[in-house]
mmCIF file of the N, C-alpha and C atoms, coordinates in Angstrom:
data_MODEL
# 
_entry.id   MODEL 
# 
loop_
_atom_site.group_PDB 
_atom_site.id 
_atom_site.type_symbol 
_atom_site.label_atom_id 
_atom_site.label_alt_id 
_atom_site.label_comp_id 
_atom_site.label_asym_id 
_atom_site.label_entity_id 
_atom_site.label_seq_id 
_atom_site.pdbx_PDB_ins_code 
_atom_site.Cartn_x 
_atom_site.Cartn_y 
_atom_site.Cartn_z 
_atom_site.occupancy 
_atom_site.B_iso_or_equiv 
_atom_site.pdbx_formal_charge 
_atom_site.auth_seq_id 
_atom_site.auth_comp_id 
_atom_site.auth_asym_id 
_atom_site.auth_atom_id 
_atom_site.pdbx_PDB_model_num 
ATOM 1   N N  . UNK A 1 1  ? -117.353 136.222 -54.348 1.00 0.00 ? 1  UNK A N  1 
ATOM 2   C CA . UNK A 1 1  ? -116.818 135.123 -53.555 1.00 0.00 ? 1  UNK A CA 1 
ATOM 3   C C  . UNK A 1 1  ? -115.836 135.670 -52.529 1.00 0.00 ? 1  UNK A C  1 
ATOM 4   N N  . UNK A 1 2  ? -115.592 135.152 -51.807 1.00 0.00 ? 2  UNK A N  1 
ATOM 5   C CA . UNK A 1 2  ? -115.069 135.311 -50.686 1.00 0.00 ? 2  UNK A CA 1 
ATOM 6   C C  . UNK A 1 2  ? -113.369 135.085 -51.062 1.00 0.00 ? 2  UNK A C  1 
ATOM 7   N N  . UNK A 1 3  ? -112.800 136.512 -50.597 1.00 0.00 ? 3  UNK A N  1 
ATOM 8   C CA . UNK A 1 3  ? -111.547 136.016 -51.261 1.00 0.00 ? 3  UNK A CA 1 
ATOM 9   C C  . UNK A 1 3  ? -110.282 134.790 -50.273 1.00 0.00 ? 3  UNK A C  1 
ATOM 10  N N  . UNK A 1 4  ? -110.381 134.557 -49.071 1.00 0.00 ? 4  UNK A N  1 
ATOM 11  C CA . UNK A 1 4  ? -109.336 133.607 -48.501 1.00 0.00 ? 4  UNK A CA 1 
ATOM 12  C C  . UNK A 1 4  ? -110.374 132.813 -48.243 1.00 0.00 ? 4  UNK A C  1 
ATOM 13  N N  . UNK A 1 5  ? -111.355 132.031 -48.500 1.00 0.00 ? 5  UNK A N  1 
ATOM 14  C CA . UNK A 1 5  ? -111.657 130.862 -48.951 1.00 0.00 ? 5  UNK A CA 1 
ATOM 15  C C  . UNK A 1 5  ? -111.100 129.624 -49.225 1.00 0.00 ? 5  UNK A C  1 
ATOM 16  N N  . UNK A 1 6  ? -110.384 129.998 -50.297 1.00 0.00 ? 6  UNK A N  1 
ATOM 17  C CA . UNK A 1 6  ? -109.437 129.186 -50.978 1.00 0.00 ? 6  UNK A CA 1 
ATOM 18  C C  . UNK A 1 6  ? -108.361 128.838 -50.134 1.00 0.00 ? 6  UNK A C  1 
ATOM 19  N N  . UNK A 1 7  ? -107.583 130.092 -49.519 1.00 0.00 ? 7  UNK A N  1 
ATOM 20  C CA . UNK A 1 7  ? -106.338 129.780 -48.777 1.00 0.00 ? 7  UNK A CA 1 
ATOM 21  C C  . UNK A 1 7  ? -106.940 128.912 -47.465 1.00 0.00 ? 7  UNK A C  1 
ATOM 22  N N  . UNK A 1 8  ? -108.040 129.068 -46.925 1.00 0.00 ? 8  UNK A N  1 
ATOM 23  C CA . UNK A 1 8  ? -108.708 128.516 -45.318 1.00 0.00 ? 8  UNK A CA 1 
ATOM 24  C C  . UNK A 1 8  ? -108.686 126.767 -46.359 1.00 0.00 ? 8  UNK A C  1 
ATOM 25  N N  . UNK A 1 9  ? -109.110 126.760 -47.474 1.00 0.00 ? 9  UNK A N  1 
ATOM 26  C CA . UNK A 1 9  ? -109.547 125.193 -47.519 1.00 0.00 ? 9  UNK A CA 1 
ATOM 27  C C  . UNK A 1 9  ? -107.934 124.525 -47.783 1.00 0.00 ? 9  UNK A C  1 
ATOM 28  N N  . UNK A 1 10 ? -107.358 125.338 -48.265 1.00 0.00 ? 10 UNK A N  1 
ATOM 29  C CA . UNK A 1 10 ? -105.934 124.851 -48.461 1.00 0.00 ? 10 UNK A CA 1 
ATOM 30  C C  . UNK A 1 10 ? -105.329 124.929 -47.476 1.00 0.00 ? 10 UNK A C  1 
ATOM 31  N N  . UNK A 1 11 ? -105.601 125.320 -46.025 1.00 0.00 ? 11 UNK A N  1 
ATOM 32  C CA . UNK A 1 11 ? -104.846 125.237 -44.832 1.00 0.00 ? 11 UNK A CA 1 
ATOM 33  C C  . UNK A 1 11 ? -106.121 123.585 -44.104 1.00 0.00 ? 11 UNK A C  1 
ATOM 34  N N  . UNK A 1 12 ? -107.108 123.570 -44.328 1.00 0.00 ? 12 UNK A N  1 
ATOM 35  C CA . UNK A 1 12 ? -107.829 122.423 -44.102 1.00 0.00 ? 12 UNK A CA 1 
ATOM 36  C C  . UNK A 1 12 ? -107.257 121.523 -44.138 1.00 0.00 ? 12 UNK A C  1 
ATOM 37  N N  . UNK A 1 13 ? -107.058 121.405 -45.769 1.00 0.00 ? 13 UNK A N  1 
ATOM 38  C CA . UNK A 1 13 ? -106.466 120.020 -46.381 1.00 0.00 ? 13 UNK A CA 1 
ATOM 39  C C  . UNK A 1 13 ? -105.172 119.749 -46.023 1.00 0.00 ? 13 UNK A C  1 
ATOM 40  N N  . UNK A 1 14 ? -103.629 120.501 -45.901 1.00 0.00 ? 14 UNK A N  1 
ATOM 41  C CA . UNK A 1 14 ? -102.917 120.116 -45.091 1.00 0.00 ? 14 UNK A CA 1 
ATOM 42  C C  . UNK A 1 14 ? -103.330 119.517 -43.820 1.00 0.00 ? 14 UNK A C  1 
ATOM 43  N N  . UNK A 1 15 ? -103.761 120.224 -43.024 1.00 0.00 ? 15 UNK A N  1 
ATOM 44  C CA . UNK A 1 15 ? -104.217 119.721 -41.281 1.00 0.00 ? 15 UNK A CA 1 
ATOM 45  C C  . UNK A 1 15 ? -104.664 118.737 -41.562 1.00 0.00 ? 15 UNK A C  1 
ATOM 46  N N  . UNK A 1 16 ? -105.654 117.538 -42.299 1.00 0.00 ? 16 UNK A N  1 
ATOM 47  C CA . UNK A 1 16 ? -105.598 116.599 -42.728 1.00 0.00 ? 16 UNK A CA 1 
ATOM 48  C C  . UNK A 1 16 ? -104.951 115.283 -42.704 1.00 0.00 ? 16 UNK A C  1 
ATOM 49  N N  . UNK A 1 17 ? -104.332 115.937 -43.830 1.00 0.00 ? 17 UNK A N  1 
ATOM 50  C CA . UNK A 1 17 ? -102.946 114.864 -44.173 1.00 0.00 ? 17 UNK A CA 1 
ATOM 51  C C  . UNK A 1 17 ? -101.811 115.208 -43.383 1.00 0.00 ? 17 UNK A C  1 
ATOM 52  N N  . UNK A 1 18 ? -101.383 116.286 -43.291 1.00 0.00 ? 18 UNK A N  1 
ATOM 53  C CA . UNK A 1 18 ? -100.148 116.400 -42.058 1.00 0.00 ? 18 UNK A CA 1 
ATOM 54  C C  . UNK A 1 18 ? -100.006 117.685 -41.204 1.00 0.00 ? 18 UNK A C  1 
ATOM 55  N N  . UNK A 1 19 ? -99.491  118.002 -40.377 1.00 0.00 ? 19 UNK A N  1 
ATOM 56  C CA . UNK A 1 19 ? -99.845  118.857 -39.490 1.00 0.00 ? 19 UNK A CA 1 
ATOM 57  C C  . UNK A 1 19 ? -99.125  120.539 -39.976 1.00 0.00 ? 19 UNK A C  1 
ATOM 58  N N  . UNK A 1 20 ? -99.861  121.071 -39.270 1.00 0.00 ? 20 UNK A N  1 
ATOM 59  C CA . UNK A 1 20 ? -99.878  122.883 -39.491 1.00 0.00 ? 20 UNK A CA 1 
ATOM 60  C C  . UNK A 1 20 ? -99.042  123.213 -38.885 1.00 0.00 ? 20 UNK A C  1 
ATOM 61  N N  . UNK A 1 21 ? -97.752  123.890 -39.680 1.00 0.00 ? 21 UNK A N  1 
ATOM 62  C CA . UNK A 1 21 ? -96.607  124.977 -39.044 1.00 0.00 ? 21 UNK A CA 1 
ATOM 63  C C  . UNK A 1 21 ? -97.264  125.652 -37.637 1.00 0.00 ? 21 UNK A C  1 
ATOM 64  N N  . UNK A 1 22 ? -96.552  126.643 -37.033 1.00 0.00 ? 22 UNK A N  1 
ATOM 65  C CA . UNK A 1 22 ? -97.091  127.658 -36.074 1.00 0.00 ? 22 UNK A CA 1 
ATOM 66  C C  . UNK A 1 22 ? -97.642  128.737 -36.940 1.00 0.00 ? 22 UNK A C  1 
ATOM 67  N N  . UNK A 1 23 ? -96.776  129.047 -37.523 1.00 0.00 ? 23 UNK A N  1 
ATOM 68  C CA . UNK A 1 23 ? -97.217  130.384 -39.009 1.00 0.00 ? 23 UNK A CA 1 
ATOM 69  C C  . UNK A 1 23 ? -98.640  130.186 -39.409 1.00 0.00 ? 23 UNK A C  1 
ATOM 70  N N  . UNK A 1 24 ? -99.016  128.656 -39.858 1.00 0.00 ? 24 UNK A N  1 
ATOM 71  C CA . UNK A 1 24 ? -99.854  127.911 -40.662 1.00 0.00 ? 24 UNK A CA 1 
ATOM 72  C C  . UNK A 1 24 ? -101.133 128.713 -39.548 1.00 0.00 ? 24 UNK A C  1 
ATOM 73  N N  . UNK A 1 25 ? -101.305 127.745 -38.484 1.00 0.00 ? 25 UNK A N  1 
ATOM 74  C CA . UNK A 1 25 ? -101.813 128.141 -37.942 1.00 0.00 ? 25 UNK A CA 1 
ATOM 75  C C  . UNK A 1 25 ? -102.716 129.256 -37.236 1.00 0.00 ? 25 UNK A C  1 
ATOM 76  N N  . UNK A 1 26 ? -101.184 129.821 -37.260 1.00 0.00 ? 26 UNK A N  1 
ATOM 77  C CA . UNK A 1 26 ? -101.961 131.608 -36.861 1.00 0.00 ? 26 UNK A CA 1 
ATOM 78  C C  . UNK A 1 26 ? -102.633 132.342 -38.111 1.00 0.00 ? 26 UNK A C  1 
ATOM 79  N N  . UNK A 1 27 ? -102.236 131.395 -39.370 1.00 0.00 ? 27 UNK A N  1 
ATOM 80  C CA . UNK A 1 27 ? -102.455 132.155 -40.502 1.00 0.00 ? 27 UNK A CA 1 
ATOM 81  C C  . UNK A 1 27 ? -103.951 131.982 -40.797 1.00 0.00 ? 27 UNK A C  1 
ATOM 82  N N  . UNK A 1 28 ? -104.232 130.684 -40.461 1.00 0.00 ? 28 UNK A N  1 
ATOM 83  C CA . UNK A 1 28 ? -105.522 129.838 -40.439 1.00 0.00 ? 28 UNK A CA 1 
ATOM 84  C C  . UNK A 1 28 ? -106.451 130.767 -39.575 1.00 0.00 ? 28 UNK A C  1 
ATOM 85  N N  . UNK A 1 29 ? -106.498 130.971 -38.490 1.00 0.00 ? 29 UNK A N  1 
ATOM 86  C CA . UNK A 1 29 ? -107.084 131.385 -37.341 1.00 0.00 ? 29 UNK A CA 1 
ATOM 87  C C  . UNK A 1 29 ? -107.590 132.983 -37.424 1.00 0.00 ? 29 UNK A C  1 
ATOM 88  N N  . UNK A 1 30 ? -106.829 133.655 -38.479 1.00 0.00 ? 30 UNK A N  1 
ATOM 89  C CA . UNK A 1 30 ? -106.238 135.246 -38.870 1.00 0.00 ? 30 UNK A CA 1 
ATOM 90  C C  . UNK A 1 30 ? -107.422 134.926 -39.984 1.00 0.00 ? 30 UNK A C  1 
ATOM 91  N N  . UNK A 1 31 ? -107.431 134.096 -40.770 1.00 0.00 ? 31 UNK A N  1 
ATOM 92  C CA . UNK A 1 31 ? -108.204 133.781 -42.179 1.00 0.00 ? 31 UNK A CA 1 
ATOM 93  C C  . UNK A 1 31 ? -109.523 133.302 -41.726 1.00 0.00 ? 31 UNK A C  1 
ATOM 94  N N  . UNK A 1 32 ? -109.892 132.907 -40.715 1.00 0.00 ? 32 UNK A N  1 
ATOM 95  C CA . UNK A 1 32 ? -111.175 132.405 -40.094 1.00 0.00 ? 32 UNK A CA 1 
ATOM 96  C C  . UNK A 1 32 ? -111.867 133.667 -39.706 1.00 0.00 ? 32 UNK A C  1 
ATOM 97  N N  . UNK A 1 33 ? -111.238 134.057 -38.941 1.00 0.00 ? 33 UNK A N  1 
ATOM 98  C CA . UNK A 1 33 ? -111.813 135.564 -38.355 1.00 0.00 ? 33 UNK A CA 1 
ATOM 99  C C  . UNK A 1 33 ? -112.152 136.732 -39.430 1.00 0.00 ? 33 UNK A C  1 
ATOM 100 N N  . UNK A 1 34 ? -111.363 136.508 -40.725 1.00 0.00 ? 34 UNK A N  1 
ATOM 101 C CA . UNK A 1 34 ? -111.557 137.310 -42.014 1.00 0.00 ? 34 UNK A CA 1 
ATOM 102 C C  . UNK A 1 34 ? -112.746 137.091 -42.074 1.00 0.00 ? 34 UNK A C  1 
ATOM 103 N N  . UNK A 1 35 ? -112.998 135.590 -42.386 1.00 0.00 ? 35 UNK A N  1 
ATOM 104 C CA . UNK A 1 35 ? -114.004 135.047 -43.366 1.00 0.00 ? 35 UNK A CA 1 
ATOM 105 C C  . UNK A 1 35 ? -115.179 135.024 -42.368 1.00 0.00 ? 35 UNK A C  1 
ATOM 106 N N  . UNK A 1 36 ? -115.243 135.140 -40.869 1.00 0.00 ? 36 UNK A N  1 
ATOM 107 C CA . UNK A 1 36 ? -116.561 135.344 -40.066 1.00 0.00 ? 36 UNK A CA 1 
ATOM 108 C C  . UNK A 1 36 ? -116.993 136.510 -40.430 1.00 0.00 ? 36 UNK A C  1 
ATOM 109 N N  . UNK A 1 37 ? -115.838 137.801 -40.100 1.00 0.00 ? 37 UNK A N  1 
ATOM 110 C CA . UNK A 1 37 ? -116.357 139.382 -40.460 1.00 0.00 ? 37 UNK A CA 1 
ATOM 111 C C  . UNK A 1 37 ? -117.313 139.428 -41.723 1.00 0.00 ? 37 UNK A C  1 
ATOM 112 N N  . UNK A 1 38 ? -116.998 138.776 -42.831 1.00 0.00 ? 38 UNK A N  1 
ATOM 113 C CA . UNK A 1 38 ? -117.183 139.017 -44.243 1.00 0.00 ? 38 UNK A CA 1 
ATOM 114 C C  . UNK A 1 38 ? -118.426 138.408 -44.621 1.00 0.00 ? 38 UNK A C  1 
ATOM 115 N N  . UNK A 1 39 ? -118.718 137.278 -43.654 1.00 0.00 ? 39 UNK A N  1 
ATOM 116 C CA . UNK A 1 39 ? -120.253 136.376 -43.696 1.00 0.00 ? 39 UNK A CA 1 
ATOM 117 C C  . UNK A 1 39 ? -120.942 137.406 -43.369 1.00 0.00 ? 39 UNK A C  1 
ATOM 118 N N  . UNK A 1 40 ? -120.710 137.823 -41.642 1.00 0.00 ? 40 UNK A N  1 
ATOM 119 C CA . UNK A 1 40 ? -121.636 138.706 -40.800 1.00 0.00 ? 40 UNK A CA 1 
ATOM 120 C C  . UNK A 1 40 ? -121.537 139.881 -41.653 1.00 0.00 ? 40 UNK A C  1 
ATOM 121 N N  . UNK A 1 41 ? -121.057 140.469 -42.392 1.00 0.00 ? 41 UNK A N  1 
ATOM 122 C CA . UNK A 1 41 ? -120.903 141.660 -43.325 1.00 0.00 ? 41 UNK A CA 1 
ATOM 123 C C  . UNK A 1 41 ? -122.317 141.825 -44.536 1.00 0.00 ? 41 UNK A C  1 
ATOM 124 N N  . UNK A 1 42 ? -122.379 140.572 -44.859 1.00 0.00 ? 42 UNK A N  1 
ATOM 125 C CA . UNK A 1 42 ? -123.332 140.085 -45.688 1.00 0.00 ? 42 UNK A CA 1 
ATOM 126 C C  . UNK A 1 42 ? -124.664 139.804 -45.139 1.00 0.00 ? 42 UNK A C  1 
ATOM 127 N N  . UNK A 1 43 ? -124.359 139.154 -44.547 1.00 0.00 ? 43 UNK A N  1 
ATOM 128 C CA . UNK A 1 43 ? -125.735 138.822 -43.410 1.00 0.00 ? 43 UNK A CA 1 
ATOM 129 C C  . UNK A 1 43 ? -126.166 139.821 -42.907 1.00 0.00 ? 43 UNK A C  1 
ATOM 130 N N  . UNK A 1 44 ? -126.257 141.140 -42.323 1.00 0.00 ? 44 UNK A N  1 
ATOM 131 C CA . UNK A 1 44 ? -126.334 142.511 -42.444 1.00 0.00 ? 44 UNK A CA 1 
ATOM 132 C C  . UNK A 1 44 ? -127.034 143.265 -43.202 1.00 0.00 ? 44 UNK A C  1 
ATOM 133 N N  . UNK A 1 45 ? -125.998 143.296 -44.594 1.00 0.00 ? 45 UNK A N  1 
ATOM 134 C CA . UNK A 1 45 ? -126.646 144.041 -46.125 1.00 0.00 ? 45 UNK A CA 1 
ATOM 135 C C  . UNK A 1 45 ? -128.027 142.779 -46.248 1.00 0.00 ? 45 UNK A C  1 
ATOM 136 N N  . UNK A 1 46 ? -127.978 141.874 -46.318 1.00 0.00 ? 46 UNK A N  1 
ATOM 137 C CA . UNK A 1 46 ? -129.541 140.690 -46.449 1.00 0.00 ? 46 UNK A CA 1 
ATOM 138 C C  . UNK A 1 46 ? -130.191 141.341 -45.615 1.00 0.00 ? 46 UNK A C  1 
ATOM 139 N N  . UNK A 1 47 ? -130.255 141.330 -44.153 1.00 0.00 ? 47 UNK A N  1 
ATOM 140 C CA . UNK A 1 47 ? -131.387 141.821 -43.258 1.00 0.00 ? 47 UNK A CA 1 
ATOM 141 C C  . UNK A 1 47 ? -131.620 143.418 -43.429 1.00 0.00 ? 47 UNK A C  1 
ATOM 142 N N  . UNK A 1 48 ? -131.120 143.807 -43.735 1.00 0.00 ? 48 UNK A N  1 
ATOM 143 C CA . UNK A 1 48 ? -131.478 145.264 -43.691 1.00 0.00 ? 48 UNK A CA 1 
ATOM 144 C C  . UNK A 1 48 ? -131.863 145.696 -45.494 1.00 0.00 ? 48 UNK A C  1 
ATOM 145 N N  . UNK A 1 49 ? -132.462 144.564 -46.293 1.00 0.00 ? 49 UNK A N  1 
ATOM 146 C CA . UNK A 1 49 ? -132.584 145.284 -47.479 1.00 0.00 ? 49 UNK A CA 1 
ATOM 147 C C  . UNK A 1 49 ? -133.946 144.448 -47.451 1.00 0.00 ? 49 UNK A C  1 
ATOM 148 N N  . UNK A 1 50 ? -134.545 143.355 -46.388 1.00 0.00 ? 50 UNK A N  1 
ATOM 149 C CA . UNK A 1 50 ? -135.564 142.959 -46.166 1.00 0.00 ? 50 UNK A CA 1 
ATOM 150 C C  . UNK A 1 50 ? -136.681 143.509 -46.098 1.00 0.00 ? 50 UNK A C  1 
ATOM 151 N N  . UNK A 1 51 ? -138.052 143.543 -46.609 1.00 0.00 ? 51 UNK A N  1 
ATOM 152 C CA . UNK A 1 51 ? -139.222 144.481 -46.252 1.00 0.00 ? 51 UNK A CA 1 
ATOM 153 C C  . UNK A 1 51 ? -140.323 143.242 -45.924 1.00 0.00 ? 51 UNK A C  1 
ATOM 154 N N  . UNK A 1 52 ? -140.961 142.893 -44.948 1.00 0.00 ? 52 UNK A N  1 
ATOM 155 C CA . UNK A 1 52 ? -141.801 142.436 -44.344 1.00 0.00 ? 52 UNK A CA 1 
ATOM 156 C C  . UNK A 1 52 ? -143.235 142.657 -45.119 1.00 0.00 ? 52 UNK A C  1 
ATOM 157 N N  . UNK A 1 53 ? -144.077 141.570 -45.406 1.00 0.00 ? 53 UNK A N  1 
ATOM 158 C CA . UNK A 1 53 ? -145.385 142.456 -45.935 1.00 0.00 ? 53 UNK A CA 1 
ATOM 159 C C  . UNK A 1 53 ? -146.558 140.911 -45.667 1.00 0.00 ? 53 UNK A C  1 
ATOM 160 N N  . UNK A 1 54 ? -147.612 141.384 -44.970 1.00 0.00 ? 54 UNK A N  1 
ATOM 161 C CA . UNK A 1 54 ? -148.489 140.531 -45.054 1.00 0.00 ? 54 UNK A CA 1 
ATOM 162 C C  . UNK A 1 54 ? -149.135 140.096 -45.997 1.00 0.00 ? 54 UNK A C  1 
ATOM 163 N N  . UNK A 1 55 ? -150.542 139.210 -45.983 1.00 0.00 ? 55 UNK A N  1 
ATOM 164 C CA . UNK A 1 55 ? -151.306 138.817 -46.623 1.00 0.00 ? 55 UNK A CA 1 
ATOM 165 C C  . UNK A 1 55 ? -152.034 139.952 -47.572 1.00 0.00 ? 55 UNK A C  1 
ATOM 166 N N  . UNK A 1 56 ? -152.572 140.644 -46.841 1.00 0.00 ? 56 UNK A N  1 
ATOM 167 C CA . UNK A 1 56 ? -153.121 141.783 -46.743 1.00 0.00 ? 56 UNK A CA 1 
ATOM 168 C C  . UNK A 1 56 ? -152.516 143.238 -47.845 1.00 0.00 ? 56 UNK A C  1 
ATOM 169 N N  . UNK A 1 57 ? -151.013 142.713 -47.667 1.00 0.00 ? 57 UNK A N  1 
ATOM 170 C CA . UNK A 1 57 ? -149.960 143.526 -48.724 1.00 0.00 ? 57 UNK A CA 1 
ATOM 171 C C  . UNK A 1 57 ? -149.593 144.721 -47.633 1.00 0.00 ? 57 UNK A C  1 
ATOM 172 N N  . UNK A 1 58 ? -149.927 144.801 -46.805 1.00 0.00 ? 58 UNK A N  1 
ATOM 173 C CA . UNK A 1 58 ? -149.438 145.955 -45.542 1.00 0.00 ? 58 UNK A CA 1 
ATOM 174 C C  . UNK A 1 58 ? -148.009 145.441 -44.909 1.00 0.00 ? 58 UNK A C  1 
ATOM 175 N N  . UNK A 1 59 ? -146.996 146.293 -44.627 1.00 0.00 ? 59 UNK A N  1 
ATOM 176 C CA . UNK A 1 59 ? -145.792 146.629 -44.612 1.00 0.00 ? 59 UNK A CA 1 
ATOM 177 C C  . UNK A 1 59 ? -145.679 145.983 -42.671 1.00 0.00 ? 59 UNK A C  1 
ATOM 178 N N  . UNK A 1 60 ? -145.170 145.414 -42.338 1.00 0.00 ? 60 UNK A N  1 
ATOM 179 C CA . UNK A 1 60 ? -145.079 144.981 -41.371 1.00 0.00 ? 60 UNK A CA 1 
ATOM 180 C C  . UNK A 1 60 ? -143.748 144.431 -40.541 1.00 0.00 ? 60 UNK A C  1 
ATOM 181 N N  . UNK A 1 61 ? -143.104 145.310 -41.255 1.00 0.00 ? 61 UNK A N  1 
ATOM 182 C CA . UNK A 1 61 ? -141.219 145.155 -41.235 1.00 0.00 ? 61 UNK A CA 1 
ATOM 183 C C  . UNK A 1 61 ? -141.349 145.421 -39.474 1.00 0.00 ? 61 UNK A C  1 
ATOM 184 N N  . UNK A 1 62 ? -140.683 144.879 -38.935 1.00 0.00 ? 62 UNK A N  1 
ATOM 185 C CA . UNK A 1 62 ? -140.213 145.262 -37.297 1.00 0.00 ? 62 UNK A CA 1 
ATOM 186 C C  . UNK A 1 62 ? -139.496 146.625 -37.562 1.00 0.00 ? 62 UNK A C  1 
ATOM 187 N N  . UNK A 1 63 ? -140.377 147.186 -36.252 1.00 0.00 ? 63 UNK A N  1 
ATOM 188 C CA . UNK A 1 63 ? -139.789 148.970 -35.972 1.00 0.00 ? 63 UNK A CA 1 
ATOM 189 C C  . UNK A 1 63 ? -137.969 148.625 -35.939 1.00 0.00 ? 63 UNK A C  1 
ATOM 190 N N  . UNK A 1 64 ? -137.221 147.873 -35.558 1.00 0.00 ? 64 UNK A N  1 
ATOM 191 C CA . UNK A 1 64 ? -135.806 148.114 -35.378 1.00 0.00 ? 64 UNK A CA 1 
ATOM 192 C C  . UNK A 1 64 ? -135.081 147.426 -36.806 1.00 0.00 ? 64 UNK A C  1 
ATOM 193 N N  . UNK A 1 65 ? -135.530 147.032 -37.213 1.00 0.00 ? 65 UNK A N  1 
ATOM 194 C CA . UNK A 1 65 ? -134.965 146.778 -38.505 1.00 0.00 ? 65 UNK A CA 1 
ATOM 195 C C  . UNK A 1 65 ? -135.322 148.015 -39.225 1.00 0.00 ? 65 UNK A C  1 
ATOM 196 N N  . UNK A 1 66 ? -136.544 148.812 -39.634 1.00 0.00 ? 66 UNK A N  1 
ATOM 197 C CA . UNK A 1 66 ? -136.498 150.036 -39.902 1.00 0.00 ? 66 UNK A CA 1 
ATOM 198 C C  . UNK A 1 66 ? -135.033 150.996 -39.868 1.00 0.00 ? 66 UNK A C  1 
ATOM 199 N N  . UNK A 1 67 ? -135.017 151.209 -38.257 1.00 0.00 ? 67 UNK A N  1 
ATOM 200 C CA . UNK A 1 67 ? -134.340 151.693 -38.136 1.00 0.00 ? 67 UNK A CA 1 
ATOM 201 C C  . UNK A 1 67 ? -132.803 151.403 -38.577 1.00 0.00 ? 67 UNK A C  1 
ATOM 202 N N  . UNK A 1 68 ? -132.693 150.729 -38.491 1.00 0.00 ? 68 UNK A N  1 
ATOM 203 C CA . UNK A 1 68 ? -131.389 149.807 -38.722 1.00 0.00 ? 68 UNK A CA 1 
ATOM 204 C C  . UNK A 1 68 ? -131.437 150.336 -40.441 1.00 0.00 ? 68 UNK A C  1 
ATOM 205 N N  . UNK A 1 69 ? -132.303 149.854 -40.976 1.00 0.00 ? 69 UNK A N  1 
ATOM 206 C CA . UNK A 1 69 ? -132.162 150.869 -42.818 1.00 0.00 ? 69 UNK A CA 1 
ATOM 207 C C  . UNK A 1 69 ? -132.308 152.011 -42.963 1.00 0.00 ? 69 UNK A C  1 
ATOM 208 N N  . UNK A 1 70 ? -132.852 152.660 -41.728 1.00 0.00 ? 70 UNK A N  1 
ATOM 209 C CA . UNK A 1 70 ? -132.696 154.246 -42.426 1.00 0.00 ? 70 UNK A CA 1 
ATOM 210 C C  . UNK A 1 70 ? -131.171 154.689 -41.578 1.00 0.00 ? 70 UNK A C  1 
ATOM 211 N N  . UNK A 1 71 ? -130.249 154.330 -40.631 1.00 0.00 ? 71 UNK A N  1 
ATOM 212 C CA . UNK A 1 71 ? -129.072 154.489 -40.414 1.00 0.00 ? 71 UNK A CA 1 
ATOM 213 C C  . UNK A 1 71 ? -128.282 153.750 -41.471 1.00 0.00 ? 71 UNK A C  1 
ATOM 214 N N  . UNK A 1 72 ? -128.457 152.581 -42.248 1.00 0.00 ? 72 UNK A N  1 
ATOM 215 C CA . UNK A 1 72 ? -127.911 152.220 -43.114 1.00 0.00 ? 72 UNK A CA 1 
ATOM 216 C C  . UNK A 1 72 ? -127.651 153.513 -44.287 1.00 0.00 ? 72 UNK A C  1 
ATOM 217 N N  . UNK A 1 73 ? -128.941 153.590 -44.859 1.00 0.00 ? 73 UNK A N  1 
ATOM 218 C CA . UNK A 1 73 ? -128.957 154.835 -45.446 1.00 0.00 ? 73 UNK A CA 1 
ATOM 219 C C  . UNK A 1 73 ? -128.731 155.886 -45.652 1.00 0.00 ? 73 UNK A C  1 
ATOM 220 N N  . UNK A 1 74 ? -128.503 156.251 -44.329 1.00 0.00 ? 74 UNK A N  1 
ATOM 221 C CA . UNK A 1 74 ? -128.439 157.887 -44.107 1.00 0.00 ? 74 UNK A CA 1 
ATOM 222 C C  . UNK A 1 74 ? -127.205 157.573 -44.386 1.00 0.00 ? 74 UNK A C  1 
ATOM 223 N N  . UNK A 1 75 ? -125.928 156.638 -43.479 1.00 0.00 ? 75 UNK A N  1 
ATOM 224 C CA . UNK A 1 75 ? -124.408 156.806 -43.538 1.00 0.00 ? 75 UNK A CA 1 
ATOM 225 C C  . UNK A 1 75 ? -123.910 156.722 -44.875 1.00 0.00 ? 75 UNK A C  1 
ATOM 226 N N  . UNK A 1 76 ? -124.688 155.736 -45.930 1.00 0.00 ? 76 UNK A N  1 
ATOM 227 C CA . UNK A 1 76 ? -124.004 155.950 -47.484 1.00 0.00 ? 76 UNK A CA 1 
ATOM 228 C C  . UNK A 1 76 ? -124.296 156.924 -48.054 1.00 0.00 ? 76 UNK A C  1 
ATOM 229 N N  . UNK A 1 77 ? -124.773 157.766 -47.741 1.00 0.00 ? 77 UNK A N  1 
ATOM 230 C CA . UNK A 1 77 ? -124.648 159.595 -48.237 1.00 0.00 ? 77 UNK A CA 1 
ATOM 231 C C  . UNK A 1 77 ? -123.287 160.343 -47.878 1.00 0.00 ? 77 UNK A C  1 
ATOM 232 N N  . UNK A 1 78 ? -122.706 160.395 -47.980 1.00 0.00 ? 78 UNK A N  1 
ATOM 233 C CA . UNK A 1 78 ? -121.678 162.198 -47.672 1.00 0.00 ? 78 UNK A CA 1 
ATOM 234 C C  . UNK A 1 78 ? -122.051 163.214 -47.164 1.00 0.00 ? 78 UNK A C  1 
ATOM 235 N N  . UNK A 1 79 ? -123.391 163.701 -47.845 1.00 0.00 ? 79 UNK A N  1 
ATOM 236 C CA . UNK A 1 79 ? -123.596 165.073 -47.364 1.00 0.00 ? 79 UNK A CA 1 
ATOM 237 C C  . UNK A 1 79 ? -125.006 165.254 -46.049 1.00 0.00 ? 79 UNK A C  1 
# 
């Protein structure tokens, strides 16, 4: 789970019922931008662990997504 989640819905629910400090705010806005990185972070590891395959059972993944997993790959090595 997503860890400031919690704090973004608890800055929601104030704004709501009564209005957001300046702090609040920037804190909100700081916690949004967390929680976009951390989607698109995910959304990423999903597309690139995808393998394409027809009817047929033949491999039909798009050439740049390929690529995109074997640079995935190669960088979680060290050596």
């Amino acid at each position: 789970m997503i860890s400031s989640l919690k704090r973004i819905n608890e800055l929601a629910a104030k704004a709501r019922n009564e209005s957001l400090t300046v702090e609040e705010t920037k804190e909100r806005a700081h916690l949004r931008q967390e929680y976009l990185r951390e989607i698109r972070g995910q959304l990423l590891t999903t597309m690139t662990s995808l393998t394409l395959v027809n009817e047929s059972g033949e491999d039909i993944t798009p050439t740049k997504l390929v690529v995109e997993k074997t640079k995935k790959y190669r960088n979680a090595f060290p050596f």
